[in-house]
PDB file of N, CA, C and O in Angstrom:
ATOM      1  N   UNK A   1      25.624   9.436 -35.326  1.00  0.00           N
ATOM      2  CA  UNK A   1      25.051   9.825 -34.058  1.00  0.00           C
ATOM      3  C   UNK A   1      25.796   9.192 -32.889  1.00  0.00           C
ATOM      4  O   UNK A   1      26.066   9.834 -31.874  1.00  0.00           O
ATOM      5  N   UNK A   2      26.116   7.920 -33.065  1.00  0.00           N
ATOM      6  CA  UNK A   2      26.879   7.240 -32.021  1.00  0.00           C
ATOM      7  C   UNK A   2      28.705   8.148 -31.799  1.00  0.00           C
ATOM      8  O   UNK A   2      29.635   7.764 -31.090  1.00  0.00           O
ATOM      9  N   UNK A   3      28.667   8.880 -32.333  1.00  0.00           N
ATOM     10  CA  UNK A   3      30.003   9.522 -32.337  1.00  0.00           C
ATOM     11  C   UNK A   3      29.822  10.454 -31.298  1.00  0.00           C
ATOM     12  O   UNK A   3      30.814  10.797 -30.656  1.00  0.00           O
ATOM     13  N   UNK A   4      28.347  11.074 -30.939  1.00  0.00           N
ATOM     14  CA  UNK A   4      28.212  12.200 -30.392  1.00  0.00           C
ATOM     15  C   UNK A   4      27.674  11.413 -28.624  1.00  0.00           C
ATOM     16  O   UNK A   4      27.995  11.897 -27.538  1.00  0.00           O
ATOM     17  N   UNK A   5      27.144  10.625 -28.750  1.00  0.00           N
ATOM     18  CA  UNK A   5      26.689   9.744 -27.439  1.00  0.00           C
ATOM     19  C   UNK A   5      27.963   9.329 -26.452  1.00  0.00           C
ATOM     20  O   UNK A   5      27.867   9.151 -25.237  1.00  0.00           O
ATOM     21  N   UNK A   6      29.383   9.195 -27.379  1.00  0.00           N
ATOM     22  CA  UNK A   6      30.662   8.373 -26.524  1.00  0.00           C
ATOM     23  C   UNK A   6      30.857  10.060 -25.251  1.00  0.00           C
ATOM     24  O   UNK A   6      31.186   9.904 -24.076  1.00  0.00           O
ATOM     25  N   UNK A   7      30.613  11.267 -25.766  1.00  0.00           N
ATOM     26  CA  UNK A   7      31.685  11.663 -24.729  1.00  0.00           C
ATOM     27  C   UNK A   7      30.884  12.318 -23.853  1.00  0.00           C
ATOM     28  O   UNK A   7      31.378  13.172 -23.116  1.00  0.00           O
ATOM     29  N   UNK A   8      29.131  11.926 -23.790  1.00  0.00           N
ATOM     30  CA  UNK A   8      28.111  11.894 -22.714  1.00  0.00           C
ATOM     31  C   UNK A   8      28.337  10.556 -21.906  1.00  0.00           C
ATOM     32  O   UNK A   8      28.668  10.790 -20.743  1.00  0.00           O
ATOM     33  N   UNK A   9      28.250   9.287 -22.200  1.00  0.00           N
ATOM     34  CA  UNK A   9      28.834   8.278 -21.411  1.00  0.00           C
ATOM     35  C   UNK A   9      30.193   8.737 -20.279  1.00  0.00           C
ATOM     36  O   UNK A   9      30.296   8.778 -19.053  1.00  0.00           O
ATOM     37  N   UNK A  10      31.108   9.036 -21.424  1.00  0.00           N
ATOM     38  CA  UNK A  10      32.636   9.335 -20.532  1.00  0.00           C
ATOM     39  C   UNK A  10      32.368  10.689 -19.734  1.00  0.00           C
ATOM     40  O   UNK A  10      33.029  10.873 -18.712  1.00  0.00           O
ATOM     41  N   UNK A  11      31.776  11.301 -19.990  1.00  0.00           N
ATOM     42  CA  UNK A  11      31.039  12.146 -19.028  1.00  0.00           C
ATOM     43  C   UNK A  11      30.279  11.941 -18.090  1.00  0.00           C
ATOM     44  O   UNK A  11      29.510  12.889 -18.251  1.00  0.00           O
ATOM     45  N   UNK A  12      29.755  11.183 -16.850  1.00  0.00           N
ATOM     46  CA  UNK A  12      29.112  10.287 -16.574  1.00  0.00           C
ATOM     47  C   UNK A  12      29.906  10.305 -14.947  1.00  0.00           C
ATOM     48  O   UNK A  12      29.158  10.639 -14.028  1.00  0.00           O
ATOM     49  N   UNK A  13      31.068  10.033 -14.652  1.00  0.00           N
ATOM     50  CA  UNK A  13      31.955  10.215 -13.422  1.00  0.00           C
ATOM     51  C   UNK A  13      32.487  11.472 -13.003  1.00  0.00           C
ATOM     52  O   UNK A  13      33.218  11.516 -12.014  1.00  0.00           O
ATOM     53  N   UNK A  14      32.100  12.847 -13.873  1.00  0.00           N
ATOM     54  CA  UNK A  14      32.479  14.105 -14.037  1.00  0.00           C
ATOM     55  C   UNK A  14      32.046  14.826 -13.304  1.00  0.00           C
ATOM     56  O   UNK A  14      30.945  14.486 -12.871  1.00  0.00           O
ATOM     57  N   UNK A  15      32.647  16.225 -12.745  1.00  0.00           N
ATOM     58  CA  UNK A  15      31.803  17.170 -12.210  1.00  0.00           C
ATOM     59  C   UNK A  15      30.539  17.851 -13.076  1.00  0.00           C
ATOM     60  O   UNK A  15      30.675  17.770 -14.297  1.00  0.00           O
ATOM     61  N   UNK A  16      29.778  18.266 -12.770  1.00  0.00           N
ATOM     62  CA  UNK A  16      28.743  18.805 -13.484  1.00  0.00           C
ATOM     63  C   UNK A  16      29.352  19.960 -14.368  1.00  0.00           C
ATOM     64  O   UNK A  16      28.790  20.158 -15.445  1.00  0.00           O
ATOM     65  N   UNK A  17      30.551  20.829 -14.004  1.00  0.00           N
ATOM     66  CA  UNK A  17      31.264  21.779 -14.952  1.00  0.00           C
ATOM     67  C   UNK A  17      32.150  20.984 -15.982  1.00  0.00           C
ATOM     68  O   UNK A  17      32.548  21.514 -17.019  1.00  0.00           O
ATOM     69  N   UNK A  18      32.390  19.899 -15.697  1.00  0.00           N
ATOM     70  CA  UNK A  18      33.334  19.537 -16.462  1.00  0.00           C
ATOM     71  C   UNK A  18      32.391  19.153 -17.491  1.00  0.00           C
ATOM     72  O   UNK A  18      32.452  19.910 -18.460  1.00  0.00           O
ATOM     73  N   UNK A  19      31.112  17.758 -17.652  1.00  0.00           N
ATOM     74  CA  UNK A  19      30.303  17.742 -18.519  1.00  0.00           C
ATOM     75  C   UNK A  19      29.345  18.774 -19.023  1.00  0.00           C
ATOM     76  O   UNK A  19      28.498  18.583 -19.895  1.00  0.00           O
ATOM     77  N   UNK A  20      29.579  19.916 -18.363  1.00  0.00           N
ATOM     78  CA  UNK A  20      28.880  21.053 -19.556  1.00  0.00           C
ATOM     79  C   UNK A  20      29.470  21.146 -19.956  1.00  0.00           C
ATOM     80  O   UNK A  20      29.100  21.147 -21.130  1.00  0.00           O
ATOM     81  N   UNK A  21      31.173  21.364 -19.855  1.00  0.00           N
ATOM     82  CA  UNK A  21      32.055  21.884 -21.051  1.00  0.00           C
ATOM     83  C   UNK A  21      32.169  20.998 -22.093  1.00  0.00           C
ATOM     84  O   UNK A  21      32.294  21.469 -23.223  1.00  0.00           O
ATOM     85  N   UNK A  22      32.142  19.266 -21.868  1.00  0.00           N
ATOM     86  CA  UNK A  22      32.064  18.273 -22.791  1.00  0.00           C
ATOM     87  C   UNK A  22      30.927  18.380 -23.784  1.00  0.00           C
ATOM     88  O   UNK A  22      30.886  18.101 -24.983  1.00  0.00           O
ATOM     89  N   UNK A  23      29.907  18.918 -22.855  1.00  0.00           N
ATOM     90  CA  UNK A  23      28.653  19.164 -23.456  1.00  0.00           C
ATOM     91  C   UNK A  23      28.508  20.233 -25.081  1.00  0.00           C
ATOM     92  O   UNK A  23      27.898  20.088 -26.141  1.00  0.00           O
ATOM     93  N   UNK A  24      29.581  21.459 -24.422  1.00  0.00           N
ATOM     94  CA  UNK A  24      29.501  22.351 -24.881  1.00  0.00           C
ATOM     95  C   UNK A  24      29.898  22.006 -26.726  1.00  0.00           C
ATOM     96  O   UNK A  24      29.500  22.231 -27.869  1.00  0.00           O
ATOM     97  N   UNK A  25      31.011  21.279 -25.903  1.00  0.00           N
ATOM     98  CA  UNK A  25      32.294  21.039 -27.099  1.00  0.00           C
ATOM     99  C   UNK A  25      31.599  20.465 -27.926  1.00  0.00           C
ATOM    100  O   UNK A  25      31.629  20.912 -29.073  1.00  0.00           O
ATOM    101  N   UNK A  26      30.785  19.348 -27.643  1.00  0.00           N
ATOM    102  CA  UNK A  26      30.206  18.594 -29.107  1.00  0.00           C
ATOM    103  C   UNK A  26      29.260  19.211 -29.415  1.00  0.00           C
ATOM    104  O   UNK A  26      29.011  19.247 -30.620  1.00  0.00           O
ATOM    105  N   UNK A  27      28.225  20.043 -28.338  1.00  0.00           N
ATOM    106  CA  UNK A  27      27.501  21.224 -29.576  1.00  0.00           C
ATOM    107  C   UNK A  27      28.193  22.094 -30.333  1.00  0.00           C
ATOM    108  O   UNK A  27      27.720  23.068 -30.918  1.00  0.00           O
ATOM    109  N   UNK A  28      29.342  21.731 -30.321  1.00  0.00           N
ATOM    110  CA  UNK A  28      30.146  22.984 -31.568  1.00  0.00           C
ATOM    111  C   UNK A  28      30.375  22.085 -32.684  1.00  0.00           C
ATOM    112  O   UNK A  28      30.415  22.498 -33.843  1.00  0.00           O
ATOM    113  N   UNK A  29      30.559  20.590 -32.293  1.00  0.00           N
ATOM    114  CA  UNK A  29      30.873  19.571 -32.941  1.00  0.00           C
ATOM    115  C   UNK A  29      29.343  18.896 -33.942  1.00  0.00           C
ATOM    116  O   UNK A  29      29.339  18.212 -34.965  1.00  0.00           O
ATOM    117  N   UNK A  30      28.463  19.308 -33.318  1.00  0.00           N
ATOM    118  CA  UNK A  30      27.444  18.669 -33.761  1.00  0.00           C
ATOM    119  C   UNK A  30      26.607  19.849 -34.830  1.00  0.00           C
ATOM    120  O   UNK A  30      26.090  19.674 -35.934  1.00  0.00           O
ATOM    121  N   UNK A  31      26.706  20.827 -34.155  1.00  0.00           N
ATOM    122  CA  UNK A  31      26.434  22.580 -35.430  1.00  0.00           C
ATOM    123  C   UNK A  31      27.278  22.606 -36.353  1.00  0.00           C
ATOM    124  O   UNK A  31      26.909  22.818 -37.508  1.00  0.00           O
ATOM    125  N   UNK A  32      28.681  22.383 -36.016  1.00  0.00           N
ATOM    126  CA  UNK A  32      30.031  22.219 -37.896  1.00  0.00           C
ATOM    127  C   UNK A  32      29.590  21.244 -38.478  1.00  0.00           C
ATOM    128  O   UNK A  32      29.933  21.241 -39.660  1.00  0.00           O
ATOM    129  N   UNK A  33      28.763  20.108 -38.087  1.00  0.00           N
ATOM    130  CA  UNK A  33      28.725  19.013 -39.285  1.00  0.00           C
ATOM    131  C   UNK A  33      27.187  19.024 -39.934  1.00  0.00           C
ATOM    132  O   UNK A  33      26.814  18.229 -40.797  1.00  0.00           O
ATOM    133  N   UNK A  34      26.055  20.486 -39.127  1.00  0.00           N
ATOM    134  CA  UNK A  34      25.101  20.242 -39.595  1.00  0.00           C
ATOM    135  C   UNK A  34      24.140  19.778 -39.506  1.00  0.00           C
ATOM    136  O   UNK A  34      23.145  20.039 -40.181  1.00  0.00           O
ATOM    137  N   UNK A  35      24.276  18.704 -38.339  1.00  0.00           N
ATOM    138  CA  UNK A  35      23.166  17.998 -37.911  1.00  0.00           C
ATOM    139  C   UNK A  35      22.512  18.527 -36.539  1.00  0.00           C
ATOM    140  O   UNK A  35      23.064  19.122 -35.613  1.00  0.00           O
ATOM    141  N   UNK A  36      21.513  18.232 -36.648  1.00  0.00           N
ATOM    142  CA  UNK A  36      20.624  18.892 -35.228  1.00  0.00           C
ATOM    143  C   UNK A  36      20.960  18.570 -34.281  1.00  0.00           C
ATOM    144  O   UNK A  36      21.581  17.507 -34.273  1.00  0.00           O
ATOM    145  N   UNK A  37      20.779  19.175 -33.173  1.00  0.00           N
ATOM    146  CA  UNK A  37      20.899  19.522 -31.818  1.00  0.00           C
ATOM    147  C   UNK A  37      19.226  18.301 -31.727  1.00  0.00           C
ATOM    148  O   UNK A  37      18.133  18.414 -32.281  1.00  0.00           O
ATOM    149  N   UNK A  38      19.750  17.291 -30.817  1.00  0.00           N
ATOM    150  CA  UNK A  38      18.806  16.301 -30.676  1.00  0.00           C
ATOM    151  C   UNK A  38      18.028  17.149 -29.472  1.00  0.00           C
ATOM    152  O   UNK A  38      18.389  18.133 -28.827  1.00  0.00           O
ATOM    153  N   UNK A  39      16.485  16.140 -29.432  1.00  0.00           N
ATOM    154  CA  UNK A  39      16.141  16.310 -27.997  1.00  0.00           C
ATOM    155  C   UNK A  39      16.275  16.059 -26.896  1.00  0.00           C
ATOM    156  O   UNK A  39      16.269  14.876 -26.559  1.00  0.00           O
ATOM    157  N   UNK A  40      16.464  17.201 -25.837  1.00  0.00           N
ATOM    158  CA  UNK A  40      16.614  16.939 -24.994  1.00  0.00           C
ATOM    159  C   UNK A  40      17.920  17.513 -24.485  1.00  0.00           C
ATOM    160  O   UNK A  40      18.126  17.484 -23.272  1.00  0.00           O
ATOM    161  N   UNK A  41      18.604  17.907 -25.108  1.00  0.00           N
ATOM    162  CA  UNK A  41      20.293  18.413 -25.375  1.00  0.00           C
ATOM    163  C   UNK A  41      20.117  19.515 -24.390  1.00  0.00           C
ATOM    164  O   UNK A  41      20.534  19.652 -23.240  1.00  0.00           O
ATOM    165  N   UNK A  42      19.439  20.203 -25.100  1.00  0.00           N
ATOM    166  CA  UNK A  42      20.010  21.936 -24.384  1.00  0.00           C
ATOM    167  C   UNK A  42      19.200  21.874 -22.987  1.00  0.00           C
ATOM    168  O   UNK A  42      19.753  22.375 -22.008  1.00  0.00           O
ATOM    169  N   UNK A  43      18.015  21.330 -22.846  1.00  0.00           N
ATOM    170  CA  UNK A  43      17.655  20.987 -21.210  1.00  0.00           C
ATOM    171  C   UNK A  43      18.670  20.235 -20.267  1.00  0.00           C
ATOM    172  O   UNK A  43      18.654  20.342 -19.040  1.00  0.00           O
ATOM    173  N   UNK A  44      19.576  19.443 -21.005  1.00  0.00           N
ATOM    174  CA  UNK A  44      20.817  18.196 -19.940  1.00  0.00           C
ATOM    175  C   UNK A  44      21.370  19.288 -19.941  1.00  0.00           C
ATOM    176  O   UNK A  44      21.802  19.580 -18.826  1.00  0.00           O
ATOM    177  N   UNK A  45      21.535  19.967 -20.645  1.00  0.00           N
ATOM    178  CA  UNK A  45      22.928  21.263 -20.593  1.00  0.00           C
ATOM    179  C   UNK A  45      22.482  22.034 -19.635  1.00  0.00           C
ATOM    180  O   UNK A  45      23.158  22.423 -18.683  1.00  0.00           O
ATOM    181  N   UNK A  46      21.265  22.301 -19.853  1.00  0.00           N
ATOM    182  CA  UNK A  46      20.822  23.980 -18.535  1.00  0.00           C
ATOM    183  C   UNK A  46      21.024  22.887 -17.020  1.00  0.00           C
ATOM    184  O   UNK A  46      21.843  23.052 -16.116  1.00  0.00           O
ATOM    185  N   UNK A  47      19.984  21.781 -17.149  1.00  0.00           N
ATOM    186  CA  UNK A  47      20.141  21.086 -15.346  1.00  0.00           C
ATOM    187  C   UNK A  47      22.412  21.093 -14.921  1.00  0.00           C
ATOM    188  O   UNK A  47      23.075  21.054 -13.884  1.00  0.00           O
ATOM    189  N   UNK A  48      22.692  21.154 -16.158  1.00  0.00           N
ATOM    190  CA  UNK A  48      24.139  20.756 -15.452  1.00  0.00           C
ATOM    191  C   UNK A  48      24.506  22.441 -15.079  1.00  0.00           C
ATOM    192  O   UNK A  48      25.257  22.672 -14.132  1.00  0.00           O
ATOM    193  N   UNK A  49      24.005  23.415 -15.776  1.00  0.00           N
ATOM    194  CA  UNK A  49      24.339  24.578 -15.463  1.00  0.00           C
ATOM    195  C   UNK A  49      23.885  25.006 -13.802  1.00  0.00           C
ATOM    196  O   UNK A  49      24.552  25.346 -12.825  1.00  0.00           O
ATOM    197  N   UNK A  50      22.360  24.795 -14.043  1.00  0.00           N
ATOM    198  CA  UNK A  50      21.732  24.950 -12.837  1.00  0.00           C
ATOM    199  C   UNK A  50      22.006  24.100 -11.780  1.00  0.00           C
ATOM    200  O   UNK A  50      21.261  24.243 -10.810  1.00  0.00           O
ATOM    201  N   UNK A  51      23.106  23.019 -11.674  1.00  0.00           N
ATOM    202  CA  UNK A  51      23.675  22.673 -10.578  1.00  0.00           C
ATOM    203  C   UNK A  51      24.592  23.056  -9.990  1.00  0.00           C
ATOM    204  O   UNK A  51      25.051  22.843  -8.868  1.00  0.00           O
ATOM    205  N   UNK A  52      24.967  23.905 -11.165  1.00  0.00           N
ATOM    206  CA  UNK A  52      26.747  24.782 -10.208  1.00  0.00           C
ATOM    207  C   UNK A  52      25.943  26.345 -10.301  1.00  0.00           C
ATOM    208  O   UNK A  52      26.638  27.343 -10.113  1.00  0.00           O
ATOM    209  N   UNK A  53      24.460  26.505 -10.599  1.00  0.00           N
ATOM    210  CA  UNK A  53      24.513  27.754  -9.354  1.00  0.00           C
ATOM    211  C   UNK A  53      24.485  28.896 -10.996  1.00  0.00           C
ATOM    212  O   UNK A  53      24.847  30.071 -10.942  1.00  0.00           O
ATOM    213  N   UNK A  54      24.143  28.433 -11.909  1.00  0.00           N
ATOM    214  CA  UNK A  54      24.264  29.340 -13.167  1.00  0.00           C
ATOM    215  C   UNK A  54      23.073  29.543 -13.508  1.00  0.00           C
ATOM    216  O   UNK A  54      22.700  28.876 -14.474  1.00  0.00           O
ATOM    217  N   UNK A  55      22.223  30.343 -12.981  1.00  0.00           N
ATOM    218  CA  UNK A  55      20.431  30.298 -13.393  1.00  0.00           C
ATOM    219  C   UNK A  55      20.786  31.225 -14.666  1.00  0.00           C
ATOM    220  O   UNK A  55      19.824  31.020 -15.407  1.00  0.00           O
ATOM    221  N   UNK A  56      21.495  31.979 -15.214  1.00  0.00           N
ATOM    222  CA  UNK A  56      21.520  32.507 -16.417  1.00  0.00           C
ATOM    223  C   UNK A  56      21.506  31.445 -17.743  1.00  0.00           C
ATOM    224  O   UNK A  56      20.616  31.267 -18.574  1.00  0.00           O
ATOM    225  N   UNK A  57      22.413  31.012 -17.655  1.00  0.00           N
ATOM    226  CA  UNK A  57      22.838  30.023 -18.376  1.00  0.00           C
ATOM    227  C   UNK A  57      21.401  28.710 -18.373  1.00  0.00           C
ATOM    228  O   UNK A  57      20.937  28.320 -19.444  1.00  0.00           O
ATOM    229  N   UNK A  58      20.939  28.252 -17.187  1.00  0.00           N
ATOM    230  CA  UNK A  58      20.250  27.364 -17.529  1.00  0.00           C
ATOM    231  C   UNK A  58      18.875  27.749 -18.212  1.00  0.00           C
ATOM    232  O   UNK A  58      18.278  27.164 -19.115  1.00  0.00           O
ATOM    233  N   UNK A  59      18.445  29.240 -17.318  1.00  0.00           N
ATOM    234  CA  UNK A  59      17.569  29.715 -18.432  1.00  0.00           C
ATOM    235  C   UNK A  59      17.226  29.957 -19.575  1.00  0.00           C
ATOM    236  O   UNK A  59      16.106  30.002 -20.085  1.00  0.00           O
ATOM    237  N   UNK A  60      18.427  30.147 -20.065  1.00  0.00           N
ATOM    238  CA  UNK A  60      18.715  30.138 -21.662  1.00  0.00           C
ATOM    239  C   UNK A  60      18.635  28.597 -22.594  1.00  0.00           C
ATOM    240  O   UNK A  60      17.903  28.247 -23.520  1.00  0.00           O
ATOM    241  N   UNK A  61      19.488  28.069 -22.031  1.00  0.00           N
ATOM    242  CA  UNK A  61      19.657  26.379 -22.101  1.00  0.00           C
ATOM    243  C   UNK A  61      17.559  26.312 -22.162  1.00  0.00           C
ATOM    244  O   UNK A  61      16.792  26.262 -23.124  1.00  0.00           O
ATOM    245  N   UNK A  62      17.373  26.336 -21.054  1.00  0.00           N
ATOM    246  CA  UNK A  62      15.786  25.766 -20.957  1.00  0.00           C
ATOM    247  C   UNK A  62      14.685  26.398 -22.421  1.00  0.00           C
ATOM    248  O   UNK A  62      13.831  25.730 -23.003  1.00  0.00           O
ATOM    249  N   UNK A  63      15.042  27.730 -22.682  1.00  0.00           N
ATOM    250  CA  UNK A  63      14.543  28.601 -23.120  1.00  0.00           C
ATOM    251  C   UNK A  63      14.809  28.172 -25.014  1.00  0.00           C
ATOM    252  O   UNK A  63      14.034  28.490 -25.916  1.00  0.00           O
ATOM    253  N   UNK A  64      16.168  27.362 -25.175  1.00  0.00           N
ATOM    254  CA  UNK A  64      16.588  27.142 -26.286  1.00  0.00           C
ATOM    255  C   UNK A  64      15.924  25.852 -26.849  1.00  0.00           C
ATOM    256  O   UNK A  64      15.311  25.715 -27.907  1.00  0.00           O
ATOM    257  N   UNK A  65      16.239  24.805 -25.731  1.00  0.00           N
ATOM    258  CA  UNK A  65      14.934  23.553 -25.665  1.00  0.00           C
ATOM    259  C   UNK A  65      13.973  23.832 -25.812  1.00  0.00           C
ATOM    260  O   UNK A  65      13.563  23.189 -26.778  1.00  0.00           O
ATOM    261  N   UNK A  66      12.636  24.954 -25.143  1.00  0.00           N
ATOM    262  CA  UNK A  66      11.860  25.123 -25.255  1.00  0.00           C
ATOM    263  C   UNK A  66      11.666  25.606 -26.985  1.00  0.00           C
ATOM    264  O   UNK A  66      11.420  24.647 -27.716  1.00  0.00           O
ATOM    265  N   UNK A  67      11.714  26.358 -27.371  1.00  0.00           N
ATOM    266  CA  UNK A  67      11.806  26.831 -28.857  1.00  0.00           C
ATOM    267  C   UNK A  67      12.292  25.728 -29.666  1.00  0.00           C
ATOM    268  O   UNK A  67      11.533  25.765 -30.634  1.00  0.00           O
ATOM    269  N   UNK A  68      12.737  25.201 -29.767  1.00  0.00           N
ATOM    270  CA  UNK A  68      13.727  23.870 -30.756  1.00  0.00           C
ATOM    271  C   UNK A  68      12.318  22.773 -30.890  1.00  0.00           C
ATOM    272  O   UNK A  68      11.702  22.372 -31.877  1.00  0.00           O
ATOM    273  N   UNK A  69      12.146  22.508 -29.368  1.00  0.00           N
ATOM    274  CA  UNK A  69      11.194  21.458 -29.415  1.00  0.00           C
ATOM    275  C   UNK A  69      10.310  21.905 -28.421  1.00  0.00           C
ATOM    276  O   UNK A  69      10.608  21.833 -27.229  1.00  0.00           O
ATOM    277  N   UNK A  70       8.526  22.669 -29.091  1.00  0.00           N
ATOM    278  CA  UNK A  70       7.886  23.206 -28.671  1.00  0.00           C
ATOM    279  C   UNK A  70       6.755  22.010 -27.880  1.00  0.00           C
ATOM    280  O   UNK A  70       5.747  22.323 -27.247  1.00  0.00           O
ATOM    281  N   UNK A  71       7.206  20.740 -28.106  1.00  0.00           N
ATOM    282  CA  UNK A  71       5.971  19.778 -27.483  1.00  0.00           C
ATOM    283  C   UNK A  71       7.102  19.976 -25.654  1.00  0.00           C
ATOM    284  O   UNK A  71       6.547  20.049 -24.558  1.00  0.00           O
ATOM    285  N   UNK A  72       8.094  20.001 -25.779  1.00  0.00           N
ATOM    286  CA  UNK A  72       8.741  20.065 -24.513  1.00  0.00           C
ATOM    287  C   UNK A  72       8.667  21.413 -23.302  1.00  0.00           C
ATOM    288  O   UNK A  72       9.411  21.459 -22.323  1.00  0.00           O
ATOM    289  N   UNK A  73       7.488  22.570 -23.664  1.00  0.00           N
ATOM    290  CA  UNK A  73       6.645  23.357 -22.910  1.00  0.00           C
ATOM    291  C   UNK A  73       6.918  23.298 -21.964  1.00  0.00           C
ATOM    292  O   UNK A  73       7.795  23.798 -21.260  1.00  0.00           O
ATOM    293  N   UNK A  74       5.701  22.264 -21.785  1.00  0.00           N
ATOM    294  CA  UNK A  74       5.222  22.140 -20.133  1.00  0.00           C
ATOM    295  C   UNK A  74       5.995  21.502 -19.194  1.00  0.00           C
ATOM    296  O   UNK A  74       5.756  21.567 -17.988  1.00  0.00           O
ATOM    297  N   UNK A  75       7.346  20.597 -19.905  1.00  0.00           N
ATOM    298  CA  UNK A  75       8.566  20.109 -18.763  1.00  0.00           C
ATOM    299  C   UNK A  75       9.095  21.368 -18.739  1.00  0.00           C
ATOM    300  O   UNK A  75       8.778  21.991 -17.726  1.00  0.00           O
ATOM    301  N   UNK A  76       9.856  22.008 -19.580  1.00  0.00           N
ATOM    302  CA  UNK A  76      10.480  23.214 -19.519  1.00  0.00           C
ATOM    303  C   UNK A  76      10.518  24.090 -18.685  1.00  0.00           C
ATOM    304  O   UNK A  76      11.446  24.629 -18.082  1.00  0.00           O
ATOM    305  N   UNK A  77       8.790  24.283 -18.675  1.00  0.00           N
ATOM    306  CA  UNK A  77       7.937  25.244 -17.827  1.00  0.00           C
ATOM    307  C   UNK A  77       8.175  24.491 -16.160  1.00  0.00           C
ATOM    308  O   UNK A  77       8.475  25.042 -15.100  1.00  0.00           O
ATOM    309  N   UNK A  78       7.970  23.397 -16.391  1.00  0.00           N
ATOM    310  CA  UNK A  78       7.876  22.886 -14.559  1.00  0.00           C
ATOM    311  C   UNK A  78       9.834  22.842 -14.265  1.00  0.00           C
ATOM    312  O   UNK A  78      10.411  23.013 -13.191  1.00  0.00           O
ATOM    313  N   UNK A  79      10.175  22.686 -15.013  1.00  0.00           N
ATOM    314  CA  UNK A  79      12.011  22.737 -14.878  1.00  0.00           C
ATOM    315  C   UNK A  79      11.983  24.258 -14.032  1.00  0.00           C
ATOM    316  O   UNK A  79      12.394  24.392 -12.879  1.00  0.00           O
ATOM    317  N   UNK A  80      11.414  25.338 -14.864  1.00  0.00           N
ATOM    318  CA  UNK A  80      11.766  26.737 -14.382  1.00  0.00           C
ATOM    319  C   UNK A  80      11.082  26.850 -12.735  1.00  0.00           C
ATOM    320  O   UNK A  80      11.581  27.492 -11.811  1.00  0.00           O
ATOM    321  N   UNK A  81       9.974  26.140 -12.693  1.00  0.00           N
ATOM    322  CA  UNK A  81       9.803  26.681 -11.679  1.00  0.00           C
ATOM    323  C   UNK A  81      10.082  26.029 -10.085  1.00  0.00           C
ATOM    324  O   UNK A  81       9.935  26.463  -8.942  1.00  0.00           O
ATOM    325  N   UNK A  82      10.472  24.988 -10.575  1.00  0.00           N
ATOM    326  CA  UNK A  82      11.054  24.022  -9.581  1.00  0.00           C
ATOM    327  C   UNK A  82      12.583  24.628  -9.259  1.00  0.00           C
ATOM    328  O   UNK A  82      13.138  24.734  -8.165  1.00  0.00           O
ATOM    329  N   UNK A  83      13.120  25.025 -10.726  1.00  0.00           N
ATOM    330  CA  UNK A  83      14.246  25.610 -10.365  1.00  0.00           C
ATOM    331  C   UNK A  83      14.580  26.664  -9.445  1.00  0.00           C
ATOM    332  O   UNK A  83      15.490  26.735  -8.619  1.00  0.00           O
ATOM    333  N   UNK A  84      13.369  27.726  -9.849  1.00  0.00           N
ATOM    334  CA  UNK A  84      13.587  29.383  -9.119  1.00  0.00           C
ATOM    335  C   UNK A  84      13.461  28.862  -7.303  1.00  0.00           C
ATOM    336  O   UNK A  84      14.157  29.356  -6.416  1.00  0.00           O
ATOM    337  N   UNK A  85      12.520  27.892  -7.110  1.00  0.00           N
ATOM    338  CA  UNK A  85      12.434  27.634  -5.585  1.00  0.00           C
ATOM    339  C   UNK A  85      13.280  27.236  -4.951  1.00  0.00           C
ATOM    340  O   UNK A  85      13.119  27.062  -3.744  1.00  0.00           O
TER     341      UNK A  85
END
């Protein structure tokens, strides 16, 4: 797990496009080896989307969190609507 945490740290001084793409990369990295998509993942992914202006993308992102981890609802739910305003 600590393999997958280093290139969210080094991500950290980045533009918000650049750490979704970092983002992206180790969810490809983290689905080839099998292991789950932790919590909380695909929501950091949609807020970085929804900062450069991608409401498609973060909706989905939010929408993927939401389903994965169904106790995470009602943030999900207040994410969307804080977002649309």
């Amino acid at each position: 797990m600590a393999q997958f945490l280093k290139p969210i740290n080094r991500a950290s001084s980045l533009s918000p496009d650049a750490q979704a793409q970092l983002m992206e990369q180790d969810l490809q990295k983290i689905r080839a080896s099998g292991l789950a998509v932790p919590p909380g993942y695909h929501a950091h992914l949609g807020l970085l989307y929804g900062e450069q202006g991608d409401v498609d993308k973060f909706a989905q992102q939010v929408a993927l969190e939401k389903s994965k981890f169904p106790e995470s609802e009602t943030f999900m739910d207040f994410l969307m609507r804080k977002f649309k305003k």
